[in-house]
TORTORTOR-697719 format. One record per residue: residue in three letters; chain; x negated, y negated, z of N, C-alpha, C in turn. Coordinates in Angstrom, 2 decimals, always signed. Layout:
# residues N
+------+-------+---------+---------+---------+---------+---------+---------+---------+---------+---------+
! zanu ! gumar !     n.u !     n.v !     n.w !    ca.u !    ca.v !    ca.w !     c.u !     c.v !     c.w !
+------+-------+---------+---------+---------+---------+---------+---------+---------+---------+---------+
!  ALA !     A !       X !       Y !       Z !       X !       Y !       Z !       X !       Y !       Z !
...
+------+-------+---------+---------+---------+---------+---------+---------+---------+---------+---------+
This chain:
# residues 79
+------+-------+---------+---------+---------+---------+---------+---------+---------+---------+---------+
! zanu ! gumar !     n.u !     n.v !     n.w !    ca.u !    ca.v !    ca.w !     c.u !     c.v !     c.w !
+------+-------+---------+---------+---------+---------+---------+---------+---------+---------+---------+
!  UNK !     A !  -97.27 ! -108.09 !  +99.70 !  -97.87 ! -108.08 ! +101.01 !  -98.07 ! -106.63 ! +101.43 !
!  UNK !     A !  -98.58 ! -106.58 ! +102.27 !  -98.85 ! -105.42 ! +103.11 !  -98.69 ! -104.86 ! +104.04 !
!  UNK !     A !  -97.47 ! -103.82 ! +104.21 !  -96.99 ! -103.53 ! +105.58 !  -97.89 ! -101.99 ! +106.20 !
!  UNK !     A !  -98.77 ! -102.44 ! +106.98 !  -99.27 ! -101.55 ! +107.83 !  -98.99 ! -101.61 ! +109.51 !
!  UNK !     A !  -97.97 ! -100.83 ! +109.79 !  -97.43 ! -101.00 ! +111.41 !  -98.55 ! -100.79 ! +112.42 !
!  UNK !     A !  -99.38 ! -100.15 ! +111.71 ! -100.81 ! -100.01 ! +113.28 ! -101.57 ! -101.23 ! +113.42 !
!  UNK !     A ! -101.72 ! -102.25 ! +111.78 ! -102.18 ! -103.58 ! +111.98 ! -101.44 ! -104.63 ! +112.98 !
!  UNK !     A ! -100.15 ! -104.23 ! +112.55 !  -99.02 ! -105.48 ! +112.68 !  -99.01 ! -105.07 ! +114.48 !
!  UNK !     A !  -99.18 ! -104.25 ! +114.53 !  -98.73 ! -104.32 ! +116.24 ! -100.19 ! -104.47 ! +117.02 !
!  UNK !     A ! -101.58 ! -104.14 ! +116.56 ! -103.08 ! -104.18 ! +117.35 ! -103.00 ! -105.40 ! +116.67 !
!  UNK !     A ! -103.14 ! -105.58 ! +115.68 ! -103.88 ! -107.16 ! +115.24 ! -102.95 ! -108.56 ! +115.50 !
!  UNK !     A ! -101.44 ! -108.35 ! +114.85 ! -101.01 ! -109.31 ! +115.53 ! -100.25 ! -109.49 ! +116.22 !
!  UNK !     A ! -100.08 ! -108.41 ! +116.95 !  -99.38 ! -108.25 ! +118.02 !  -97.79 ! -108.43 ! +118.09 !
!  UNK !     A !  -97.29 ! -107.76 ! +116.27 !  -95.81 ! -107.80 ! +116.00 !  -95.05 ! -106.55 ! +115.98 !
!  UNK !     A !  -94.13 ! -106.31 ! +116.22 !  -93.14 ! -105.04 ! +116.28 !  -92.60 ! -105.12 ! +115.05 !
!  UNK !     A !  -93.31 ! -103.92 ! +114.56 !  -93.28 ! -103.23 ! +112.77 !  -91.85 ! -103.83 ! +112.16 !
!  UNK !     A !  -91.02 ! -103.12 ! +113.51 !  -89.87 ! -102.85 ! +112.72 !  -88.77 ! -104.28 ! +112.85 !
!  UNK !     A !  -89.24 ! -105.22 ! +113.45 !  -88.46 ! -106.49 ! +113.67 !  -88.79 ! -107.16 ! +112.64 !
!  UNK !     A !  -90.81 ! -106.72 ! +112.01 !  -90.94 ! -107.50 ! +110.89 !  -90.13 ! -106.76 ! +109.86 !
!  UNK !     A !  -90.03 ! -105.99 ! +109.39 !  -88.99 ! -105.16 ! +108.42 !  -87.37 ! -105.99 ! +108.47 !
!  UNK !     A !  -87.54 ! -106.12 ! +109.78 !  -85.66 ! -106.69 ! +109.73 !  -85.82 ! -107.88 ! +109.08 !
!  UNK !     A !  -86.49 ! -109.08 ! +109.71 !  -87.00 ! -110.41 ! +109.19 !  -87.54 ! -110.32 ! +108.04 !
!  UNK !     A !  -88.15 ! -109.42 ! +106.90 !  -88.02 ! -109.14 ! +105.79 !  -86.65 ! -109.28 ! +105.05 !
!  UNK !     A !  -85.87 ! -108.45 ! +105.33 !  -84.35 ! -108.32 ! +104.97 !  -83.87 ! -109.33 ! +104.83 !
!  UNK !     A !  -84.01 ! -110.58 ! +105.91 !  -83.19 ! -111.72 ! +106.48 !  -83.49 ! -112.43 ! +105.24 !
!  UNK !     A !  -84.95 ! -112.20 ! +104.74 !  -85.59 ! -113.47 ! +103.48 !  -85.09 ! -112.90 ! +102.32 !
!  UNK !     A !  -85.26 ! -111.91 ! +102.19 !  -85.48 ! -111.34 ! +100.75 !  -84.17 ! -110.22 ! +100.47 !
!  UNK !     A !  -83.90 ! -110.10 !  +98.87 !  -82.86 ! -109.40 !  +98.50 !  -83.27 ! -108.04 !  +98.39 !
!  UNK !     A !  -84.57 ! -107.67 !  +97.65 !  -84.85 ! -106.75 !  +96.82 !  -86.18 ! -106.21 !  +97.75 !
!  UNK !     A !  -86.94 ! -105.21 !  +98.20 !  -87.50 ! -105.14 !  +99.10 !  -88.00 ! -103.65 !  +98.26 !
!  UNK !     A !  -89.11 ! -103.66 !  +97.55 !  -89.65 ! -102.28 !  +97.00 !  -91.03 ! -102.10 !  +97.52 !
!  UNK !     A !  -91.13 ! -100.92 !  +97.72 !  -92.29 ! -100.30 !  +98.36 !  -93.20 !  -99.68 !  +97.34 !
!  UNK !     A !  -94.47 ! -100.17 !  +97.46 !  -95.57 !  -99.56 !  +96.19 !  -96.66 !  -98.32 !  +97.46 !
!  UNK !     A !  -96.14 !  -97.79 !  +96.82 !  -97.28 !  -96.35 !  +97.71 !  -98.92 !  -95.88 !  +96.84 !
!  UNK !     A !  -99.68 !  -95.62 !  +97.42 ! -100.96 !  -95.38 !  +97.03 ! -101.31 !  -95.22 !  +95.68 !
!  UNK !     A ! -100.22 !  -93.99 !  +95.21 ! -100.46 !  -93.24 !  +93.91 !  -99.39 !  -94.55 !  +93.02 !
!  UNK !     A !  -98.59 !  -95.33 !  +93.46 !  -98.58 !  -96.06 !  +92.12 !  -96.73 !  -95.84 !  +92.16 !
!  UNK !     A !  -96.55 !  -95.03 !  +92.84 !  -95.08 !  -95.19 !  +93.10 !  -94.41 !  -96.43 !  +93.63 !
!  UNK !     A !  -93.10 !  -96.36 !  +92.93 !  -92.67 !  -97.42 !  +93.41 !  -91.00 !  -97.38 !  +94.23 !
!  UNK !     A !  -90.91 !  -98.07 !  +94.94 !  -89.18 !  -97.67 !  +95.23 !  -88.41 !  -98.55 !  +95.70 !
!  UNK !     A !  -87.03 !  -98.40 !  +95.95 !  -86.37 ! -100.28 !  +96.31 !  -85.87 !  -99.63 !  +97.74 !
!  UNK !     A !  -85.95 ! -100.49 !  +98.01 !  -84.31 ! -100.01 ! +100.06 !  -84.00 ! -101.31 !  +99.61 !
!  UNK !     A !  -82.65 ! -101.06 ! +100.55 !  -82.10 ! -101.77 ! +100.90 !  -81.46 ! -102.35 ! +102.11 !
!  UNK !     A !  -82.67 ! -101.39 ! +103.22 !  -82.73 ! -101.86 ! +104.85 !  -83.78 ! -101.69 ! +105.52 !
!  UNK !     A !  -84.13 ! -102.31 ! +106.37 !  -85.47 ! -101.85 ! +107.20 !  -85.76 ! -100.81 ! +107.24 !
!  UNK !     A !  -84.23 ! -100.10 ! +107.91 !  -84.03 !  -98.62 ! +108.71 !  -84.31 !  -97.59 ! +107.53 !
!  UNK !     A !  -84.40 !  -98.06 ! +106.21 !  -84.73 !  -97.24 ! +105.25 !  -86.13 !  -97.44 ! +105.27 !
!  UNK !     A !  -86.95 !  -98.49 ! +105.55 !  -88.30 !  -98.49 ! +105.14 !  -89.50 !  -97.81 ! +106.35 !
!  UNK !     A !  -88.29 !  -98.26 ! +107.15 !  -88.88 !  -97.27 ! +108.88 !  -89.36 !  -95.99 ! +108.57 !
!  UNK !     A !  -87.45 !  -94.84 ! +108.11 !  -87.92 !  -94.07 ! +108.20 !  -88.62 !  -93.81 ! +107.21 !
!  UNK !     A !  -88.21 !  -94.64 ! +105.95 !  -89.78 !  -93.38 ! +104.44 !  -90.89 !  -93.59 ! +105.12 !
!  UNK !     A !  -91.33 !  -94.14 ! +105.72 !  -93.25 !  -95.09 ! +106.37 !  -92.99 !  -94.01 ! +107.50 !
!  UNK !     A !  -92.51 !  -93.57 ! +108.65 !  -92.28 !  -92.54 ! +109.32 !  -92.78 !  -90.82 ! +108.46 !
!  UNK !     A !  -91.58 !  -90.74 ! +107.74 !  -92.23 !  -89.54 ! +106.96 !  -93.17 !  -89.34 ! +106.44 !
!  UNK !     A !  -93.50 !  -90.34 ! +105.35 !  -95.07 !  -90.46 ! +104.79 !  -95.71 !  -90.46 ! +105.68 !
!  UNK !     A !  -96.16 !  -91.24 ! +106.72 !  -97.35 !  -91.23 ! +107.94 !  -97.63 !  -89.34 ! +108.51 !
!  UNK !     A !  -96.22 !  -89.08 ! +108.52 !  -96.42 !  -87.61 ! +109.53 !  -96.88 !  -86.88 ! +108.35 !
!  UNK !     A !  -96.86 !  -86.92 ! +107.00 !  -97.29 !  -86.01 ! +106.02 !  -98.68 !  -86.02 ! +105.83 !
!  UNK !     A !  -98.97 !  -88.01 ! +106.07 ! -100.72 !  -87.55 ! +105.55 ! -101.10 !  -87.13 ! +106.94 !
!  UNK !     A ! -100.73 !  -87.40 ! +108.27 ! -101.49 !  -86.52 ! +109.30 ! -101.49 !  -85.36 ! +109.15 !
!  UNK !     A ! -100.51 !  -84.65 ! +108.62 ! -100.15 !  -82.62 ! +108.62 ! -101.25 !  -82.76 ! +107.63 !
!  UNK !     A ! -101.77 !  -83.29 ! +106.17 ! -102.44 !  -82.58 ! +105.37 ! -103.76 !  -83.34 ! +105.63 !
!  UNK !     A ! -103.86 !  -84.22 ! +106.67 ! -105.26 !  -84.84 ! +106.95 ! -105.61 !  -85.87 ! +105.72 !
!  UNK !     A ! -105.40 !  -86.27 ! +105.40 ! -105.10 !  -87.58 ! +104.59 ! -105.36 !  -88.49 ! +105.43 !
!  UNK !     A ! -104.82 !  -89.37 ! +106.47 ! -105.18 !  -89.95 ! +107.25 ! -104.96 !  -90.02 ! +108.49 !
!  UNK !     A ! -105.98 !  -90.79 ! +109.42 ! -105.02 !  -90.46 ! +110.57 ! -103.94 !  -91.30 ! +111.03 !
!  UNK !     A ! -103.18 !  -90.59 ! +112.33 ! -101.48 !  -91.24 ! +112.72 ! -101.74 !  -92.80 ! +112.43 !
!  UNK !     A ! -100.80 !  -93.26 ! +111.78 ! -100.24 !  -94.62 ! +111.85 ! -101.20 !  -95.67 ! +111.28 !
!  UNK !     A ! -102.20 !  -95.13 ! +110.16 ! -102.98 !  -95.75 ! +108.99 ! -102.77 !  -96.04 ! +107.53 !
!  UNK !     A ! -101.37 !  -94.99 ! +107.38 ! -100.78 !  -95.36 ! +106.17 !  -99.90 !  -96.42 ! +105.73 !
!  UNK !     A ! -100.53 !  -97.25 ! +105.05 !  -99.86 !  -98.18 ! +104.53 !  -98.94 !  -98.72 ! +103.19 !
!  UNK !     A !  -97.95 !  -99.43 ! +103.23 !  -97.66 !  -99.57 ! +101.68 !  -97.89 ! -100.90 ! +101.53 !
!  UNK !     A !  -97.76 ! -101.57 ! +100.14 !  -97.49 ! -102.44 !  +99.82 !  -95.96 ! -103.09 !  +99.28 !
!  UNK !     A !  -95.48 ! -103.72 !  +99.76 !  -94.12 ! -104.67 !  +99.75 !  -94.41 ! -105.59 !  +98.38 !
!  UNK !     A !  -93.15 ! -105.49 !  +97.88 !  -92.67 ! -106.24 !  +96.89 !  -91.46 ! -106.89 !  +96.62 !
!  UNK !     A !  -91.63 ! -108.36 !  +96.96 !  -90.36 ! -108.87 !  +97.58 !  -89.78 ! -109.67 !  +96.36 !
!  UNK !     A !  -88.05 ! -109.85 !  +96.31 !  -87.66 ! -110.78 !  +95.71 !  -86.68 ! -111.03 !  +96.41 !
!  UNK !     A !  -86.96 ! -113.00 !  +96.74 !  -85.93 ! -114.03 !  +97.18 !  -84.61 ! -114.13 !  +97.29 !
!  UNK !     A !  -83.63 ! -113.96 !  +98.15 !  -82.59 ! -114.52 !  +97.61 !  -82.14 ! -115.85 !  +97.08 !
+------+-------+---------+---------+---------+---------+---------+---------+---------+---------+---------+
C-alpha cells in the first residue's frame, strides 16, 4: 500500500499517524520501500513518522518535492 500523509489527511480525511498506529495493531513486520528501491523494516509507527518526517524535509531542502508529497510504499506482514 501506500502511505502518503498529505493524501491520507486532504483526501480521506485520516490522521497519518493514527493510520501508522492501526498499521502496527494488524501487522508484525511493517517495511518501507522508498523511491530508489530501498527497503527497510520498523518496528513502530513513531519510527515510520519520524524516517517520512526526515525524508520529506530532505526532498524540500534539495527541491525534489514539495512539503508533504513524499511518499513510500508499505509492505506488510500479518500477524
Amino acid at each position: 500500500m501506500e502511505f502518503n500523509p498529505r493524501c491520507l489527511k486532504e483526501v480521506s480525511e485520516l490522521n497519518p499517524q493514527d493510520f501508522l498506529r492501526k498499521l502496527f495493531e494488524i501487522f508484525e513486520d511493517v517495511h518501507i520501500v522508498e523511491h530508489s528501491g530501498k527497503q527497510s523494516l520498523f518496528k513502530s509507527a513513531e519510527e515510520v513518522w519520524k524516517y517520512w518526517e526526515d525524508k520529506n524535509e530532505e526532498a524540500v531542502k534539495t527541491n525534489w518535492l514539495p512539503d508533504g508529497m513524499l511518499h513510500f510504499e508499505i509492505l506488510a506482514k500479518a500477524k
